[in-house]
C-alpha positions in Angstrom: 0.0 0.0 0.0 2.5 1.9 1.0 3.5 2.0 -3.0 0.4 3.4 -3.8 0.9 6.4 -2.0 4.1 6.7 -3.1 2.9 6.6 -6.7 0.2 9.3 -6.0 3.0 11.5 -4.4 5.0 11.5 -7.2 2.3 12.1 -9.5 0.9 15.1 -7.7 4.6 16.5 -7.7 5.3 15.7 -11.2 2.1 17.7 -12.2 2.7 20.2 -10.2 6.2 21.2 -11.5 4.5 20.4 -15.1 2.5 23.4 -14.3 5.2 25.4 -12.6 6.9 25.0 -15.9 4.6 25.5 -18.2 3.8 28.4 -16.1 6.9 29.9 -16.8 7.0 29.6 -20.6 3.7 30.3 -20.6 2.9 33.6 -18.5 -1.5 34.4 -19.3 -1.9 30.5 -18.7 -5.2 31.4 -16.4 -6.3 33.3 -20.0 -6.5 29.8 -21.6 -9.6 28.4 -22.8 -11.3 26.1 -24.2 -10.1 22.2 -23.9 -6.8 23.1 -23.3 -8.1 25.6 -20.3 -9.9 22.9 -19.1 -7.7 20.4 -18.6 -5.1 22.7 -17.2 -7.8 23.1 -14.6 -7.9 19.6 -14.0 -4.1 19.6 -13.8 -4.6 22.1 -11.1 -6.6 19.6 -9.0 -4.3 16.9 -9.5 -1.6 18.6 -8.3 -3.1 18.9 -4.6 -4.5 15.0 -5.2 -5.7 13.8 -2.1 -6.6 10.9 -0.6 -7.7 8.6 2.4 -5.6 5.9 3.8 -8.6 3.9 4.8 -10.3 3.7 1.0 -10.3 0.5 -0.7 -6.8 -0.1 -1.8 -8.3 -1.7 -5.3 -10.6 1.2 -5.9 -7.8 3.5 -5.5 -5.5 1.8 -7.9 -7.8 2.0 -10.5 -8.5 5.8 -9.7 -4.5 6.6 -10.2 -4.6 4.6 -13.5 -7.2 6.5 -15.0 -5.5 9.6 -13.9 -2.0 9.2 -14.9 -3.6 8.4 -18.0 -5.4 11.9 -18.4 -2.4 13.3 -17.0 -0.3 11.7 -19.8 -3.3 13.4 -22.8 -3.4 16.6 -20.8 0.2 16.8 -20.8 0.1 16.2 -24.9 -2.9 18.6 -25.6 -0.9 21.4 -23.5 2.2 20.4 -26.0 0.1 20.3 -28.8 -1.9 23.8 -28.0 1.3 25.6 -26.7 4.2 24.0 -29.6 4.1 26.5 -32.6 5.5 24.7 -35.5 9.0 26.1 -36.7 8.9 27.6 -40.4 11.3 26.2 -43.0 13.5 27.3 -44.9 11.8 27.7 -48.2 13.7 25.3 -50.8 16.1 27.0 -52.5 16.6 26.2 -56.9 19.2 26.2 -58.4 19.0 28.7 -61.5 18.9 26.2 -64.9 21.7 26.7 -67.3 20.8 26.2 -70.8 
């Protein structure tokens, strides 16, 4: 059990620095909306995850599974909305001598 909580620990921290980080890099990210604002709200919660020792240790499991996953898709869509493709270099020809 004592696993578990290390797990939700770790999670909660790793979220929260996720957030500290994308804080930086990111300074209006309360001005975010949408799906992207939404899950950084979820993020939020995560971060100060909480729990009771005395739940059922099987019910909890499942619980962290399902959130690491959504932490895992959050994490991408904040990569995906916050990532701004560089441009290329336009392709350069070479003038045709005849």
């Amino acid at each position: 059990m004592s696993a578990f909580f290390d797990r939700a620990d770790a999670l909660a921290g790793w979220v929260n620095h996720f957030l500290l980080g994308l804080g930086v890099t990111q300074p209006k990210l309360d001005k975010v909306t949408g799906e992207t604002g939404e899950a950084i709200d979820d993020l939020r919660n995560i971060a100060q995850l909480g729990y009771d020792e005395d739940e059922d240790q099987e019910e909890l499991e499942m619980s962290l599974e399902e959130i690491i996953e959504y932490v895992r898709v959050a994490a991408l869509l904040c990569h995906d909305t916050f990532t701004h493709p560089q441009p290329t270099a336009p392709e350069v020809q070479k003038p045709t001598l005849h």
